[in-house]
C-alpha positions as CSV (number, residue, x, y, z in Angstrom):
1,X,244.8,69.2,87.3
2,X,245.6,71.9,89.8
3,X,249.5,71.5,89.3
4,X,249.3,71.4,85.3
5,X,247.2,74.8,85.8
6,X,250.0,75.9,87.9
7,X,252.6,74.7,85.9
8,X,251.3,77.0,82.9
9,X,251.1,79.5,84.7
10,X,254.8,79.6,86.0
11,X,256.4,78.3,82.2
12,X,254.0,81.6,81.1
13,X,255.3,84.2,83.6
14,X,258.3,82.9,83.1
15,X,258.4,84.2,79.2
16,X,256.8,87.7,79.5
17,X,259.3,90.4,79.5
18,X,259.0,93.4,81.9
19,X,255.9,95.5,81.2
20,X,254.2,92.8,79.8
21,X,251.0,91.2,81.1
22,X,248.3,88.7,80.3
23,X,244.5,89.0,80.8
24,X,242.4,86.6,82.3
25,X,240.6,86.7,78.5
26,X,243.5,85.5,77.1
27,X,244.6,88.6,75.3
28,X,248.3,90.3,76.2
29,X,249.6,93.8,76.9
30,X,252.6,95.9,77.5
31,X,252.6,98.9,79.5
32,X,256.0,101.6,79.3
33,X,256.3,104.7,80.4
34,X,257.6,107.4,77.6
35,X,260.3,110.4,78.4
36,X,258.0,112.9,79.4
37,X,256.8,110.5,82.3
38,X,253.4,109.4,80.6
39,X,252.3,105.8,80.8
40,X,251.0,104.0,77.4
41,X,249.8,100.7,77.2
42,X,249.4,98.3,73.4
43,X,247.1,95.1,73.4
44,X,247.3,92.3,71.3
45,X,246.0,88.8,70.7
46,X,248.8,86.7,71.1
47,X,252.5,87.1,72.4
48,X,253.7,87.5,68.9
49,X,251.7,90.5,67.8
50,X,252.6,92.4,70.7
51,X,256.3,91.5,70.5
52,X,256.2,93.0,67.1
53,X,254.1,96.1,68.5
54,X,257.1,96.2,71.3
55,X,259.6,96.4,68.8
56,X,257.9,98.9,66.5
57,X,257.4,100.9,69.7
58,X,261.3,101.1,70.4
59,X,262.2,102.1,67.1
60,X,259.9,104.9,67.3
61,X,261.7,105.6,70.6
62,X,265.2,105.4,69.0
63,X,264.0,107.4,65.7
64,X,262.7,110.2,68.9
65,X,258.9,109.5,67.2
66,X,256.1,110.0,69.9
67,X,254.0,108.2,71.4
68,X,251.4,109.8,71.2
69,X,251.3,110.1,67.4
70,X,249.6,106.3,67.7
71,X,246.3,107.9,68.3
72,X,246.8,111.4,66.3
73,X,244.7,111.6,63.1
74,X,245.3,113.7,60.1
75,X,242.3,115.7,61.0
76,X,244.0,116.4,64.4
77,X,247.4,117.7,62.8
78,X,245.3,120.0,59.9
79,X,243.9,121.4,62.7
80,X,247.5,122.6,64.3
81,X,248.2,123.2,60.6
82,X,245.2,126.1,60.8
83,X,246.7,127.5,63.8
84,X,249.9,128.2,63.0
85,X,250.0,128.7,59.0
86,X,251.3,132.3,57.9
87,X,252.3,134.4,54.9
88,X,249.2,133.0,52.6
89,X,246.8,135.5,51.1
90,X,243.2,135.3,52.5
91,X,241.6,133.9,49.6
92,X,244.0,131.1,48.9
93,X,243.6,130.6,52.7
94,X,239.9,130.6,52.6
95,X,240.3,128.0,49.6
96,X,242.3,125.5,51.1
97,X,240.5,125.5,54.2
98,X,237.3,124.7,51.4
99,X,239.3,122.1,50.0
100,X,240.2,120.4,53.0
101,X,237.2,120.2,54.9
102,X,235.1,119.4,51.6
103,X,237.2,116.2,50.1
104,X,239.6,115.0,53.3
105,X,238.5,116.0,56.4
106,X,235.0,113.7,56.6
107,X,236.7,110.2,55.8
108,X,240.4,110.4,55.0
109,X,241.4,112.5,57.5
110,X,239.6,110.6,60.3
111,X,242.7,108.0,59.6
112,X,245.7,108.1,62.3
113,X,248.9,109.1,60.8
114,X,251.2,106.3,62.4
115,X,249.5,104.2,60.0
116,X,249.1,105.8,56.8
117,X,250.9,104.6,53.9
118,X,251.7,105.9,50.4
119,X,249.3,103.7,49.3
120,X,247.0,105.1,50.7
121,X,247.3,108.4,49.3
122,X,247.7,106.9,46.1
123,X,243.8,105.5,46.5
124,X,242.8,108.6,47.9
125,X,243.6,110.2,45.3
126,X,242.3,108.1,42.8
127,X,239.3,107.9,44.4
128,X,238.7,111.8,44.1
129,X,239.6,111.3,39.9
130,X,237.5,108.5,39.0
131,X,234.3,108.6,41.6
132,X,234.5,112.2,42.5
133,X,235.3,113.7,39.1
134,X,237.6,116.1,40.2
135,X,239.9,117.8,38.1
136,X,243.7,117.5,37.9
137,X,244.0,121.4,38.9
138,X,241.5,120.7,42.0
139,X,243.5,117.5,43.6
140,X,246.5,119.4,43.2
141,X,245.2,122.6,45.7
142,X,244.0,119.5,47.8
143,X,247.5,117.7,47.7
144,X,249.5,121.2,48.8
145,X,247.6,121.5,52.2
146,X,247.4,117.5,53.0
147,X,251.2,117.6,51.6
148,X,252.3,120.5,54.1
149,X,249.9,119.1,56.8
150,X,252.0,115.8,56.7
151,X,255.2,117.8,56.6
152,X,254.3,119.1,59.6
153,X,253.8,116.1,61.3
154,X,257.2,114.6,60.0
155,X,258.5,117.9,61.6
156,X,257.4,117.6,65.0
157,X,258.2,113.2,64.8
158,X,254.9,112.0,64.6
159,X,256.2,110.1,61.6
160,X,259.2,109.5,60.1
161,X,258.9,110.2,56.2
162,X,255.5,111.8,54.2
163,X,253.8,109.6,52.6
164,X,252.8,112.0,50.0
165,X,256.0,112.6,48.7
166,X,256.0,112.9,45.1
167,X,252.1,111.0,44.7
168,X,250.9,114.1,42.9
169,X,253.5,113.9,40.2
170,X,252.9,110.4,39.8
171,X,249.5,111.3,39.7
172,X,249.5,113.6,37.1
173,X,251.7,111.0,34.8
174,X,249.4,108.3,34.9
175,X,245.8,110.7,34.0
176,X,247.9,112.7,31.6
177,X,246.5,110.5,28.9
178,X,243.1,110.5,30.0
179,X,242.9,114.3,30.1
180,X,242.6,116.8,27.3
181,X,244.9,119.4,27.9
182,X,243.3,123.0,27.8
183,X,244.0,124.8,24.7
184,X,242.8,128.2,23.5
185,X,241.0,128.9,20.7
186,X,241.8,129.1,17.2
187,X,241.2,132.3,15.7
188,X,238.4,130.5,13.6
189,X,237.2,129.4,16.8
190,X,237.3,132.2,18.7
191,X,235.2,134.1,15.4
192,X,232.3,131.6,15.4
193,X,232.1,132.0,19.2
194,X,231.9,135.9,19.3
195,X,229.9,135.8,16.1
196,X,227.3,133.8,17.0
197,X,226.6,135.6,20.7
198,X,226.1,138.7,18.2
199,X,223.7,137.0,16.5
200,X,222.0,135.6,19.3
201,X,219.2,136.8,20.6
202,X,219.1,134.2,23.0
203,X,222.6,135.0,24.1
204,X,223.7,138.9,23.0
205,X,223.6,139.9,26.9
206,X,226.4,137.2,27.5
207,X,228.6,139.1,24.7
208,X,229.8,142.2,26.2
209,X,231.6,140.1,29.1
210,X,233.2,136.8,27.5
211,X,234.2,139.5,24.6
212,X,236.3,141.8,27.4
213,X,237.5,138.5,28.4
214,X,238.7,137.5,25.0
215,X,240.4,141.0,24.0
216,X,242.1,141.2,27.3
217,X,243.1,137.7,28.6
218,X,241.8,138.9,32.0
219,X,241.6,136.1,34.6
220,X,237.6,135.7,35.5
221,X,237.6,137.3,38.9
222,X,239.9,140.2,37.4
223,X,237.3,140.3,34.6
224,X,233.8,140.1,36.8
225,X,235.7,142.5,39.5
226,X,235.9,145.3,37.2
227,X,234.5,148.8,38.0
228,X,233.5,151.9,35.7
229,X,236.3,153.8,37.4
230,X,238.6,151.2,36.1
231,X,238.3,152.0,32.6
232,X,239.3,155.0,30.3
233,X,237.1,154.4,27.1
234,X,238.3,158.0,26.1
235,X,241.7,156.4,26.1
236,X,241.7,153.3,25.9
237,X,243.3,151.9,28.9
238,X,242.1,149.2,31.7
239,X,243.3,149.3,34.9
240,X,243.9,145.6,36.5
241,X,243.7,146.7,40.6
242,X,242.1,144.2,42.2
243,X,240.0,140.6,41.8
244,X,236.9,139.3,43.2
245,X,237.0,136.0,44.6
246,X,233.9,134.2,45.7
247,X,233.7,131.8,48.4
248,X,231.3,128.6,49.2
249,X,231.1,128.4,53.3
250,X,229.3,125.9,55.3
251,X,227.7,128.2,57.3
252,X,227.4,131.6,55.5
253,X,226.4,130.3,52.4
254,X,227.9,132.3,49.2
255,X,229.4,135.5,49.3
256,X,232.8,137.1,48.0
257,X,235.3,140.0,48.7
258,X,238.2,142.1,46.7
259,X,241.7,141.2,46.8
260,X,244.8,142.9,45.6
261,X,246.0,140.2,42.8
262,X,248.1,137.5,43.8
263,X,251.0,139.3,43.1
264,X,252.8,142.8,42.5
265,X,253.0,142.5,38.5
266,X,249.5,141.5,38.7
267,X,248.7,145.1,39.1
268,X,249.0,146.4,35.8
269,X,247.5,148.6,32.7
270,X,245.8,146.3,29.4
271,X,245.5,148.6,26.3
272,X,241.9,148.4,24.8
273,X,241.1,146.7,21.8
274,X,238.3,148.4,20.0
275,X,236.7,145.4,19.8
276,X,236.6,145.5,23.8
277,X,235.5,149.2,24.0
278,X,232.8,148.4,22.2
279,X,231.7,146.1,24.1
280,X,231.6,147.9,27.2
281,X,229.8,150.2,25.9
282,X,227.3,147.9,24.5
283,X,227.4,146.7,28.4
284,X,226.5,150.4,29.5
285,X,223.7,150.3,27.0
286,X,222.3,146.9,27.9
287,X,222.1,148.2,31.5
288,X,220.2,151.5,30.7
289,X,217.5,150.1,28.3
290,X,217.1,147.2,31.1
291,X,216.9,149.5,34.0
292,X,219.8,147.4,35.9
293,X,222.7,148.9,38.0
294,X,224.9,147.7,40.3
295,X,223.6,147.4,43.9
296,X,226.9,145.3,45.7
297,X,229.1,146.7,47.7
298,X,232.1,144.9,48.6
299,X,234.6,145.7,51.0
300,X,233.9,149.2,49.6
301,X,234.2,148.7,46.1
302,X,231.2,149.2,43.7
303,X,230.4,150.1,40.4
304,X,231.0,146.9,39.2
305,X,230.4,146.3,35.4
306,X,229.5,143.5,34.6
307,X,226.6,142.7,36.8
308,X,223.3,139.8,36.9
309,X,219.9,141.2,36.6
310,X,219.8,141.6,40.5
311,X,222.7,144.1,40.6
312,X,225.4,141.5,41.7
313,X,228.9,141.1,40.3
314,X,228.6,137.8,37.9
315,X,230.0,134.9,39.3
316,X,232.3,132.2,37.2
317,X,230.5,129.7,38.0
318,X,227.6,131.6,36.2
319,X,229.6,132.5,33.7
320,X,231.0,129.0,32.6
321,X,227.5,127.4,33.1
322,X,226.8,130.3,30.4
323,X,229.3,128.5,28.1
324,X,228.6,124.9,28.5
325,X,225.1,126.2,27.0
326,X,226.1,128.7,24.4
327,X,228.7,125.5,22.7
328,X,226.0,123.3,22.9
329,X,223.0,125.4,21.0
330,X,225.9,127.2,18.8
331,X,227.1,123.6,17.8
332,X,223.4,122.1,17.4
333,X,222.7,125.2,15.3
334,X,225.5,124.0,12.8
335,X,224.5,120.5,13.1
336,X,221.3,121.6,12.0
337,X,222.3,122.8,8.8
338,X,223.8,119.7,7.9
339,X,227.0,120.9,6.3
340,X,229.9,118.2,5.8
341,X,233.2,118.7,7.9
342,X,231.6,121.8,9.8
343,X,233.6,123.9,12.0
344,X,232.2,123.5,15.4
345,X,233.1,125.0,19.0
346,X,235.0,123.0,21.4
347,X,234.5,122.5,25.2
348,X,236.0,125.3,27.0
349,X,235.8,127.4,30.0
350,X,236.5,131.1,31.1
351,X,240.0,130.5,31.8
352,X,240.4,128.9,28.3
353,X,240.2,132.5,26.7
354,X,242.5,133.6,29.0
355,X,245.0,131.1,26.7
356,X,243.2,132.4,23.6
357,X,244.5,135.6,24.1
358,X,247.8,135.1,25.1
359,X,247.9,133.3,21.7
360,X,246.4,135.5,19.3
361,X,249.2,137.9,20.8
362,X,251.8,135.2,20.3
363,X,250.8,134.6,16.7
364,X,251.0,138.0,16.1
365,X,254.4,138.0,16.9
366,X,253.8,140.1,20.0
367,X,257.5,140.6,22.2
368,X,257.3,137.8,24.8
369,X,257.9,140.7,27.8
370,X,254.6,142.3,26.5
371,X,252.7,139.4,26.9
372,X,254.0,138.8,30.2
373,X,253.2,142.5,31.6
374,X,249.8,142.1,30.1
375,X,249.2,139.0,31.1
376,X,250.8,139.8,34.8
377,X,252.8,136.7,35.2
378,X,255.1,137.7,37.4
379,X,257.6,134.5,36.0
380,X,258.3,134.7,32.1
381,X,258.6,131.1,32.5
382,X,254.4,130.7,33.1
383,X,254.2,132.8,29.7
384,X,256.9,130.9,27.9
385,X,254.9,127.9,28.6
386,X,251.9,128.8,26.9
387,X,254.4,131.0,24.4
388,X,255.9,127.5,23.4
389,X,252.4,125.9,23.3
390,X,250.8,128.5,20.9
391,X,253.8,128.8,18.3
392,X,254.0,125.0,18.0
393,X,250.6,125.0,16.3
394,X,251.5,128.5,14.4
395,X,254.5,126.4,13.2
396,X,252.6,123.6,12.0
397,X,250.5,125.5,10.0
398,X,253.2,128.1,9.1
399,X,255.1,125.4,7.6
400,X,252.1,124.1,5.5
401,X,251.5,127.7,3.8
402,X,255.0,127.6,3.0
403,X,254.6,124.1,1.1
404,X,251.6,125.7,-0.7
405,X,253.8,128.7,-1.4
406,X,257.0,126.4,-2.7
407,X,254.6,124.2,-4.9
């Protein structure tokens, strides 16, 4: 018995390759030593799955990946990404930090990136649309810091390719269907809306704000970061300086600051509609008979317009809550009077009569450079898209007039 024991022992030794060893348990390991003079070891069950390890381990040698990247996770490398990312504003910053640590960072990103796959991004992301009930928009800020966190690490040969090359795109395809696209308002629309927060009583407060927001095509922290001193009512003019951006932190709760907007054209004078002086005057009014003023101040700016009952800047959150309830009591009013083939509001948010104002200018055949300086896209191409979008439907109904008209 002693010689057959022996025996299997020799015939064993004799087939393990240098650096590799067998434990008493049964289980095998190799042992190298990399170029920087650091010793790594792999286990396996049997001879087979650590010859495979061995040969994955030399390719990664020969492809210059290190060895050390076995045990790096994608939390590990986000947290190189923080260190050495540049040239973002502070508020996207701030954001994608939110993002990451929100949705990746307490599952996903525990996973090491030697063995994530593209399929794996693929569930991830599928995961975050259909249990998570994010939006397309929302993934996408998510996808560009997990995207150029992975670049990174495909930079400095942790792994060879990104696995998240081109899963966003795909992405997008595949829930296009699924997803209304936002549209603005028709100018029917857009009436029944305003007209019914002036007949509210349960609602005239919210009118001087979405109102401003309608007659402007402000985007909401532009809108909610407005001061007195940013508007000539004598003239007529509205000076677009800054934005308010809020932020959610784990720590410090709430709170926001001013930013200059995202870029230079975003700086920029909107001519008053006197539709929209109005209603900051009504604004000013509302205050005074309610004894409210603005007590904020943020980052030295104060004065702000359109303020909550405590004195703080409005928050979009707030303010799209505001809608969800204003659609659904303006539409069950309508319902109520039980008229056939009624016109009733849509779902839509702040940013939605951002569009509706960019069309109502496009319908009235506004010059495309206009809308872009009041819009402050600083690439035509952002307002061509929604340019393109608007006078599609004008067409359609254009066209329809005109068949009246020849018949």
């Amino acid at each position: 018995m002693r010689d057959k024991v022996n025996e299997s022992k020799i015939n064993q030794n004799n087939i393990l390759r240098k650096g590799e060893s067998r434990h008493s348990k049964g289980t095998y390991q190799y042992r190298w030593t990399d170029e920087a003079g650091e010793r790594h070891s792999v286990y396996a069950q049997t001879l087979e799955e650590l010859r495979q390890k061995e040969a994955e381990i030399e390719q990664d040698e020969r492809d210059r990946i290190k060895a050390e990247a076995r045990n790096v996770t994608i939390n590990d490398m986000f947290k190189l990404w923080v260190q050495l990312k540049r040239g973002l504003k502070d508020n996207t910053f701030q954001n994608y930090l939110y993002m990451y640590n929100q949705f990746v960072a307490p599952r996903f990103g525990q996973k090491r990136i030697s063995t994530l796959m593209k399929s794996d991004v693929k569930r991830f992301y599928n995961t975050l649309v259909d249990e998570r009930w994010l939006s397309i928009s929302t993934i996408d800020n998510i996808h560009t810091v997990l995207h150029q966190v992975l670049d990174m690490a495909v930079d400095d040969m942790y792994i060879r390719r990104n696995p998240s090359d081109n899963v966003m795109k795909e992405l997008k395809q595949s829930v296009s269907s699924r997803n209304e696209k936002r549209r603005a308002l028709t100018k029917q629309e857009q009436d029944l809306f305003l007209n019914y927060l002036r007949q509210s009583e349960k609602y005239r407060h919210w009118y001087p704000v979405f109102a401003v927001m309608v007659g402007t095509g402000l985007r909401v922290g532009e809108a909610v970061g407005l001061r007195w001193c940013d508007i000539d009512l004598e003239n007529g003019m509205i000076d677009v300086n800054h934005t308010l951006i809020y932020y959610r932190h784990a720590v410090n709760g709430c709170y926001c600051n001013v930013h200059t907007p995202k870029t230079v054209n975003g700086i920029r004078q909107v001519p008053m509609l006197d539709f929209v002086k109005s209603a900051f005057e009504e604004e000013r009014r509302n205050q005074e008979l309610a004894g409210v003023r603005c007590e904020a101040i943020v980052d030295g700016y104060s004065d702000f317009i359109f303020v909550n009952r405590f004195g703080q800047p409005q928050h979009q959150g707030t303010l799209n809550k505001a809608l969800r309830r204003i659609i659904r009591d303006c539409n069950d009013e309508i319902m109520l009077k039980g008229k056939k083939n009624a016109l009733m509001l849509p779902h839509f948010s702040c940013h939605s009569l951002r569009h509706t104002f960019t069309t109502r200018l496009c319908e009235a055949g506004v010059n495309i450079k206009v809308i872009q300086d009041a819009l402050g896209h600083a690439d035509v191409s952002t307002t061509l898209n929604i340019y393109a979008d608007a006078t599609r439907d004008l067409k359609v109904s254009e066209f329809k007039n005109f068949e009246r008209y020849g018949t």
